[in-house]
Structure formats: structure tokens, C-alpha cells
N, C-alpha and C positions, 0 to 999 in steps of 0.2 A: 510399421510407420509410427511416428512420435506425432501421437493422437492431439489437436490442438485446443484446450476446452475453454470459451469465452462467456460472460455474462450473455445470455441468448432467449429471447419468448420461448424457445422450443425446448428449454433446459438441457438436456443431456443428449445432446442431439447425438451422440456415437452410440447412443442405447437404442437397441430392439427388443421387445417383449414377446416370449414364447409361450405359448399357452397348449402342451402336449406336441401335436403335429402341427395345429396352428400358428402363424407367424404374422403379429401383428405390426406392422411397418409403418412409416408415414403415408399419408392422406396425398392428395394434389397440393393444399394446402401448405402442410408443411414441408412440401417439395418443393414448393415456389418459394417460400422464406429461405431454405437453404440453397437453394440456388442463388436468390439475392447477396445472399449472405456470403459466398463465396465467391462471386465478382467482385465484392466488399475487399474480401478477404481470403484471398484464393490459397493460403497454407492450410485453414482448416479442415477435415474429415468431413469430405462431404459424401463419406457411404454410397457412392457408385453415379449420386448426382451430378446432372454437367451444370456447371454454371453460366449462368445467364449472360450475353454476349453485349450486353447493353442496358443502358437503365431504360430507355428503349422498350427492350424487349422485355424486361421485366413489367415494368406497365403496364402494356399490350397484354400481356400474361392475368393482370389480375383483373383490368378494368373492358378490354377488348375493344378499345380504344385504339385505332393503331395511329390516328391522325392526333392525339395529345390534344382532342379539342378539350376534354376537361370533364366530356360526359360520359358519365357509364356504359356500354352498351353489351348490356346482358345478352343476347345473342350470339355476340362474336366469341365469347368466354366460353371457354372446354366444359360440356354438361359435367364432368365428373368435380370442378371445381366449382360449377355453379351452385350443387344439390351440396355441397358444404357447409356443415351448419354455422360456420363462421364466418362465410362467403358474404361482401357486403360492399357498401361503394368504398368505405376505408382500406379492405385489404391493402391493396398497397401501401397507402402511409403505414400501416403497421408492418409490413412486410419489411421498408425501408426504415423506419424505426427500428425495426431488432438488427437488420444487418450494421447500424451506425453504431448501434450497444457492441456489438461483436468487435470491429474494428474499436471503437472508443477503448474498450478493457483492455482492447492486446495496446492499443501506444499508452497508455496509463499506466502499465506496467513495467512495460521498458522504459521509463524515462530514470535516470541514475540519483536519486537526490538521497538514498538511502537512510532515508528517517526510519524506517523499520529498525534499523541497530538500537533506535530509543525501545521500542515496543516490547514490553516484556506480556503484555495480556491484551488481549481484542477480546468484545464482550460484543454480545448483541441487545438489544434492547428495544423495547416496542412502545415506548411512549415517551413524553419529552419532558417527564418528572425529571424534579433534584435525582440524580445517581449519589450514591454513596458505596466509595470504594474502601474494603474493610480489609488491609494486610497483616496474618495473623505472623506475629515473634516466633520463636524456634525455643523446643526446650534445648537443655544441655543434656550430658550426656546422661545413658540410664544410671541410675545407681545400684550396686552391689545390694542384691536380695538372699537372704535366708529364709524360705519358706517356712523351715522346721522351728525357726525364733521364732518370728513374729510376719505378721501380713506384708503385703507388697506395699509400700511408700505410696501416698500420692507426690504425683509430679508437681514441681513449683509450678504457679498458674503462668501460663505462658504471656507477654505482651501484644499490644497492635495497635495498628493506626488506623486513623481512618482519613478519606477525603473527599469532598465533596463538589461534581461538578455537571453540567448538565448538557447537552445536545443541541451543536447549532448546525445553522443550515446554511448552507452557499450554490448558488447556483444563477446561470443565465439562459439567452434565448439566441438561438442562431436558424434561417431559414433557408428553407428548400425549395426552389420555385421551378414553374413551367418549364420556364427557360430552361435549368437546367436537365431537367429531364428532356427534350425537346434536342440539344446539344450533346447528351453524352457525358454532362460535368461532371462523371465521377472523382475525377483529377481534384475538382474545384470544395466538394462536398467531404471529398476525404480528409482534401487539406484542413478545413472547417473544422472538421471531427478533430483531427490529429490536435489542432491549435488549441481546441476546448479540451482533450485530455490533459496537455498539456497544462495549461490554465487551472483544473481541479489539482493535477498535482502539484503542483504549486502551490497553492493555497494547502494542502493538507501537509505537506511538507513542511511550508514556513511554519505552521498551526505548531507541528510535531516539535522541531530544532527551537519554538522559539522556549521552549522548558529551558532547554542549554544554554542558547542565547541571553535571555534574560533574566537568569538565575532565579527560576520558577519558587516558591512557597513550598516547603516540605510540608507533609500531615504535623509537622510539631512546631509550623510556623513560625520556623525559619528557612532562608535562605538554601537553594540546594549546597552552594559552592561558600564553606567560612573556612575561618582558622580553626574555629571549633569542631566541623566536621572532621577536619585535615583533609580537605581535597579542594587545598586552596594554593595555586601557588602565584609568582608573580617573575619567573624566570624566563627569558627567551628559549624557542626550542630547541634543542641541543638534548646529546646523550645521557648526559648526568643528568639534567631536569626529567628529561623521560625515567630514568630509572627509579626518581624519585618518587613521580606518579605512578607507576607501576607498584612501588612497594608500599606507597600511600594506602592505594586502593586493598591490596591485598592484605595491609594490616588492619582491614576494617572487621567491625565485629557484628556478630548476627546479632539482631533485635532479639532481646528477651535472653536468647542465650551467653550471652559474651564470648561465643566463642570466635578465635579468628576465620576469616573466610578463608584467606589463603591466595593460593594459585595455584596452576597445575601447567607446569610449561609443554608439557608432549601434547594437551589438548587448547594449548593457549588461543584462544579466539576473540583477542582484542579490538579497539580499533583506534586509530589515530585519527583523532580528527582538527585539521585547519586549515585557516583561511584559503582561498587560491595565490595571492601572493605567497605562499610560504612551498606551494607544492613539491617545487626542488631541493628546497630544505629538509623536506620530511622522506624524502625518496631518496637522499641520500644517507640521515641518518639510521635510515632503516637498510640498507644494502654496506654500509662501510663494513668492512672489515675489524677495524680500530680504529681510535685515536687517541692526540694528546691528552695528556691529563693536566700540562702545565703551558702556561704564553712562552716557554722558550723555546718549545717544541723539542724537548728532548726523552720526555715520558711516555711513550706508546703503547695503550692496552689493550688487549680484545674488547671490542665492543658487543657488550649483554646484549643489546637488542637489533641486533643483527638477523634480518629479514624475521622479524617478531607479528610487524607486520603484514606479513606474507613473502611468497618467492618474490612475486612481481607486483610489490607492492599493493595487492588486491583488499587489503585492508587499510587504505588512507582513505578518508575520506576527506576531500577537498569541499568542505562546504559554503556555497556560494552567498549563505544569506547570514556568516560571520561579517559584520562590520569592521571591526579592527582588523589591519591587516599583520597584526601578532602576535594576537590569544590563541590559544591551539586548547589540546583536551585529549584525552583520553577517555574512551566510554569500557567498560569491558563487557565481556558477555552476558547479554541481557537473560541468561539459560543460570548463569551465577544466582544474581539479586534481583529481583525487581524495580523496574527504573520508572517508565511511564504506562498508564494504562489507556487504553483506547477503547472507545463504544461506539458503534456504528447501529444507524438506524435498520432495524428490521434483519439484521446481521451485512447488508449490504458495503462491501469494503470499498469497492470500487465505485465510481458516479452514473448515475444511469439516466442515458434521453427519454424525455417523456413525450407525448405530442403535445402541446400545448394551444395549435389551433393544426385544426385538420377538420376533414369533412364528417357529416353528422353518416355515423352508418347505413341510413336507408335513405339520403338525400337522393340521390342517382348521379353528384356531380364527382368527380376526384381529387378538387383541390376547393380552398377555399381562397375566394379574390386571387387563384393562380401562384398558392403556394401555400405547402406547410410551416408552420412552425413548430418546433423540438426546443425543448427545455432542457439543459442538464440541471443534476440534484442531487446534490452529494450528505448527508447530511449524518454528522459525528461531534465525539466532546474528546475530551479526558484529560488528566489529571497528574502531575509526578505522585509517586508514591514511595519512593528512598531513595535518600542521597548517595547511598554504599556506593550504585555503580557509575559514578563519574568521576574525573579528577579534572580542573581547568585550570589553566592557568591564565592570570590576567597580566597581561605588560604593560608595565606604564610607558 
């Protein structure tokens, strides 16, 4: 089975620890989080647990409560849950807090706005200091040694840049009340979640594209996209202008070494990126077979970049938060050059709920004023760091 692993309090939640003949498993405890957790999110590995038939009965589960008056009632609660050293009036908010973390990551990550094709580095980082991002040049090739003449050469001192950028924060508050538990609104609380994954990605996506978008500041402060880099152009999209950019980028040379980068067409892993008006434009220049070379329509040549962009088109990227509706771009393989760097707080990529009001652990009640509240908190910087791997074109 295709194991399903989510940002989770239980962390590795498919891991058991063996110790000789002894087998250490989950508690009550963390069998009530994943049972929550899998009514949440019932494709995940829940190692033999049945999931909870209700938010309901997950309540009743932590608090023994089964009327949702709001008060604890240690009694009705399974002694082997009780005697839990974590066992407390909050269990539940936190039990339903990690199940929302679980679902929040899985829709976070499916949502398609593929800014990762910027990403050439994720860093973690643990405090909210100036970052300085330091990319080191390339030497060129070795040079030819005689050991029996004379000593091995030092190599020229290689180049670098640097850039500087620092860690912001984004996040809101969305809650979870009586009622819903009370009703069953998992329906209601999932949609919630979904819309605030949603919402993070968005915002980290716009954060990511707006480098491309607004033709971000290189470490040598200039512009990513000139004439001077040459990954500037101004042609509508069409074969020849793709071919252009393609060979643009490919003639680019490494920092320090001057050597060309190149291309390699058997592992070509590009991407085409424009507007959504243009989407049929670009799904066709990538499937044609050929075309004109002249307005009389009498010159017809195989077309170079034919399915370049993948069989079925799997490398266009239609992105939504291009304004003009006929700048396009080419990014190429951020595995090539390094394009943007990214740093996420505490290594965290993905956004994670927090409680933000909930019951005080040993109060005896379950909710506070008859609901929780969850905070998402997403919190990341970075930076472009070489122009090599883009080419855009702007249309007047």
C-alpha cells in the first residue's frame, strides 16, 4: 500500500519501534489522534486503527462527554486513556488540531500553481535574522599537470554572489465551534481547512512567481530579465521565438568559469511558462509537427520543439498570476543553475494550525465560550540568485 505521510503531532505515524522481542506501539492516546485523523483523512495508514465514525464520537472519546455539554467528565473516559500522561481537558482540541494539520498538508500540496520549478534550494533556518545567501562561481576546466616539472597550479580563485533577504510571516484564524461538533460538520471544517490551504498557497506561490513577474534584483543589482543578460526578449509566442529562448538560455555561461552551460535534449526538463490566455497557443506550439517559415505559407519545416514540453503538455505552466495576457518565459531546469532560494522557518515547508484559543489543560471544560480557535502560520523569505535560468519575453 502507497504509505500516505502528512505534517502530523504523531510524526511518523507508520513507524513502530522494536526493542529485541519487545514492541513498542501507540498509547490510547495516540490511537485516538489517528483515528481522528483518519475520519479527517481516511487515505492515510492508519496501521490497523478504525477510524472514528464521527466528530461525535471522537469527543466522547477524549472528553466523555457524550451530551457536548462542554464539561469534562473524567469518569466516562477509558482508564487506559485517563492514566496518559498527556491526558487533559484539551486532548481533543489537540487531537483535532493535528487531524486539520494532516488534511491541511495533503490539499497544500495538491493545489497546481507549480512555483517549485523556481526553487532550486530550500534552507531551514531558526531565527528571523538578515539571511545571506552566498553562490559560489565554477572553476573552468583542470589544467594539464606535469608533476615531474613542476608543482600542481593553483586554480584561478573562483567567483560568487551574494544576496540578502530575511523571513516573513503570513497567517490567519479560522474556528471550530460546539455546534459543529454537536452536527457532525466535518463537511463544514474540512471545507475551512481546504480554503485556508488553499489561501497559504496562494500567497507562497504569488511570493515565489513574483521573482519572474516582476523582474526580481540579481546579487549584481540588476534586473533578472535585460538585453544585457540576453534573456530578454520582446516577440509574441511562436516557434522561432521559443527557439530563441531555448538557445538564449543554453548560451549562457557559468559564473567564474565562462564556460557555456549548454543543454542536453535526451534529459531536456524545461518549462514553458504563460499566461492562461495563451494556453492553446502554447499546447499547440508544443505538439505541432511543423510549420511555416514564411506569410505565404509555402516553407514548411520540422518543428525543434515539438512535444519539448512534454507528451501531453505536462511541462506548460499556465500561470495565473501573469498579468499581461502575452508575456510567456521559459524557465529551464532549476537541477541546471540556480534560479531562486527559499528558507522556511524551523525547516517547516508546509503551514501549520496552531490553537490559538482553546481550553487551558486542567480547566475541566472542552471548549472555550463553545469553540476553538486554530491559527494557520506559514512563515518563509528568499531571494533570486542567477539570472542563467530564465528567458521572458515581454510583448508590447
Amino acid at each position: 500500500m502507497d504509505m500516505k505521510r502528512f505534517h502530523s503531532l504523531l510524526g511518523d505515524i507508520e513507524r513502530t519501534m522494536y526493542y529485541g522481542d519487545v514492541q513498542v506501539g501507540m498509547g490510547p492516546m495516540e490511537k485516538g489522534r489517528l483515528a481522528l485523523a483518519a475520519y479527517v483523512v481516511p487515505e492515510i495508514d492508519r496501521r490497523g486503527i478504525s477510524a472514528f465514525n464521527s466528530l461525535r464520537e471522537a469527543y466522547t472519546y477524549f472528553t466523555g462527554d457524550d451530551e457536548v455539554s462542554g464539561v469534562i467528565k473524567k469518569d466516562r473516559v477509558s482508564k487506559d486513556l485517563r492514566v496518559c500522561q498527556d491526558f487533559h481537558s484539551a486532548s481533543f482540541n489537540y487531537a483535532l488540531e493535528n487531524a486539520m494539520n494532516v488534511f491541511l498538508t495533503k490539499e497544500y500540496r495538491e493545489l497546481p500553481y507549480h512555483e517549485e520549478i523556481l526553487i532550486s534550494d530550500k534552507k531551514r533556518v531558526d531565527d528571523f535574522r538578515l539571511i545571506k545567501s552566498v553562490q559560489l562561481g565554477y572553476f573552468g576546466p583542470l589544467p594539464e599537470v606535469d608533476p615531474e616539472a613542476a608543482d600542481y597550479p593553483d586554480i584561478p580563485a573562483y567567483a560568487d554572489s551574494e544576496s540578502e533577504y530575511r523571513i516573513g510571516q503570513k497567517g490567519a484564524l479560522i474556528w471550530v465551534t460546539r455546534w459543529h461538533v454537536i452536527d457532525d460538520r466535518i463537511d463544514l471544517i474540512k471545507g475551512m481547512t481546504r480554503r485556508m490551504a488553499r489561501a497559504a498557497r496562494l500567497a507562497h506561490a504569488r511570493y515565489v512567481w513574483s521573482f519572474f513577474i516582476n523582474n526580481a534584483t540579481c546579487p549584481d543589482g540588476t534586473a533578472w530579465f535585460t538585453g544585457e543578460h540576453g534573456n530578454l526578449g520582446n516577440s509574441a509566442l511562436d516557434i522561432s521565438p521559443l527557439v530563441t529562448a531555448i538557445t538564449a538560455l543554453a548560451n549562457m555561461t557559468e559564473a567564474g568559469s565562462g564556460e557555456k552551460i549548454g543543454l542536453d535534449l535526451p534529459s531536456f526538463n524545461w518549462w514553458l511558462v504563460a499566461p492562461v490566455d495563451l494556453w492553446d497557443t502554447s499546447v499547440k506550439k508544443n505538439q505541432a509537427d511543423s510549420y511555416f517559415t514564411a506569410n505565404d505559407l509555402t516553407t514548411k519545416v520540422p518543428n525543434p520543439c515539438q512535444r519539448l514540453f512534454g507528451e501531453r503538455n505536462e511541462r506548460i505552466v499556465t500561470c495565473p498570476f501573469l498579468s499581461d495576457a502575452n508575456d510567456w518565459g521559459v524557465i529551464r531546469d532549476r537541477e541546471d543553475v540556480p534560479i531562486v532560494e527559499m528558507s522556511y522557518f524551523m525547516g517547516k515547508e508546509e503551514p501549520e494550525f496552531i490553537t490559538e484559543v482553546g481550553p487551558k489543560p486542567l480547566s475541566g471544560f472542552a471548549f472555550v465560550n463553545d469553540k476553538f480557535g486554530f491559527k494557520v502560520r506559514h512563515e518563509y523569505g528568499g531571494a533570486l540568485v542567477d539570472y542563467r535560468g530564465g528567458y521572458k519575453s515581454v510583448v508590447a
